[in-house]
C-alpha positions, 0 to 999 in steps of 0.5 A: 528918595532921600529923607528930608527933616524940617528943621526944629524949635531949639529946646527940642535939638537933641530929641530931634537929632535922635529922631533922624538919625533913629529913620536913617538907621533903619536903611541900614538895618538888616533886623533887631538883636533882642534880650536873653530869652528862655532857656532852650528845652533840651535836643538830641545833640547829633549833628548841627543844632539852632535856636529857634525861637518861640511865640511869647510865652514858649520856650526856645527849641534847639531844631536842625538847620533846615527845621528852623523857621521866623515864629509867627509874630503878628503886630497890632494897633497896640504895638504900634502905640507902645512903638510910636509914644515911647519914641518921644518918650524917651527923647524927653527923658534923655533931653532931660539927661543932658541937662545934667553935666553942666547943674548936677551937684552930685556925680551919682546923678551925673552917673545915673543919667549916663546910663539913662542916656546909653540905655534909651538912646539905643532903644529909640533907633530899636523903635524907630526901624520896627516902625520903618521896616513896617511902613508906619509913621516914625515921630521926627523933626517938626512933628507934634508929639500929641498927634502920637499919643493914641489915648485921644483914640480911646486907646491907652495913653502917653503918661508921665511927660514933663510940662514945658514949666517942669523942664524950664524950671529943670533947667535953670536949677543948679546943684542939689536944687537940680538934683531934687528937680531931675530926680522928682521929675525922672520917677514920674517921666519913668513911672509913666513908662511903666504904666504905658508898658503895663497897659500894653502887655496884654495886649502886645503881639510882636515878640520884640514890641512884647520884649521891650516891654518887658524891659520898660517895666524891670528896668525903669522900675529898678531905676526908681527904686535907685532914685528914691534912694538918692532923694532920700539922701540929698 
């Protein structure tokens, strides 16, 4: 059957092109690629070898091909979360991004929000069929991003989204104003990631939820401490 969006309040066009295209991707998707893991413990080199990889928290091993088997990896209520808040999550932070080119004054900033763009727009699509391949709710065109924030359910929470004022205030910024407003904005918007991926890393059962929490945490932590550079040389 195909997939049907309705359509979208403009403000919200580009999040909302992302969520579409991040469902029907996932039609095509046959598995997700994941990050450098620990380094294999050592074999015997005679004949063919693989990786296998192991639970979180255990090395890889080198086994024969027909040794090699899927590590069980159970998913759970807090994998789900962590997957369905930070979809919206990051559509923000890149609706935030595209506002650059056109008010930035500086092209450091110009250049930091291309690779916020380059690095959240893949990890959307990564969410999104985690979510699709399981046959849970993916968010998308028309939803209320609140139904997603799991903290009303006694669960942990959605943190750091800009206010409807901060991002019309965002908005209609020019030059250094702009810059001083995206960057301010992005540390919380990033800070609330963290502390979204920080709760949910004990907590974590999947091996790709468990890395891209991982990778919420180092590089949205990295990106902040380059950010505050900036402001401080405004």
């Amino acid at each position: 059957m195909p997939l049907v969006f309705p359509a979208a309040p403009r403000r919200h066009h580009r999040s909302a092109l992302l969520f579409a295209f991040a469902v029907v991707l996932t039609l095509t998707l046959t598995g997700c690629s994941s990050g450098p893991g620990p380094e294999p413990e050592a074999a015997d080199a005679s004949g063919p070898r693989v990786i296998q990889p192991g639970k979180p928290g255990e090395a890889a091993a080198e086994v024969a091909p027909d040794e090699a088997s899927v590590p069980d990896s159970e998913w759970n209520h807090t994998d789900v979360a962590f997957m369905q808040m930070m979809i919206p999550h990051h559509a923000q932070a890149i609706d935030m991004a595209e506002l650059v080119p056109e008010r930035a004054g500086s092209d450091v900033v110009r250049r930091l929000a291309e690779r916020i763009k380059a690095a959240q727009g893949p990890e959307i699509l990564t969410m999104a069929a985690w979510l699709a391949d399981r046959g849970l709710e993916v968010p998308k065109v028309g939803d209320d991003m609140s139904d997603f924030d799991h903290g009303k359910h006694g669960h942990h929470s959605m943190t750091g989204m800009l206010s409807e004022a901060q991002l019309e205030r965002l908005a209609s910024a020019r030059g250094t104003e702009f810059d001083r407003l995206f960057l301010t904005g992005m540390i919380q918007h990033h800070r609330g990631a963290i502390s979204m991926a920080n709760d949910a890393s004990p907590e974590v059962g999947d091996v790709l939820v468990s890395e891209l929490v991982a990778d919420v945490n180092a590089s949205q932590s990295a990106e902040i401490n380059r950010m505050r550079d900036l402001l401080a040389a405004l």
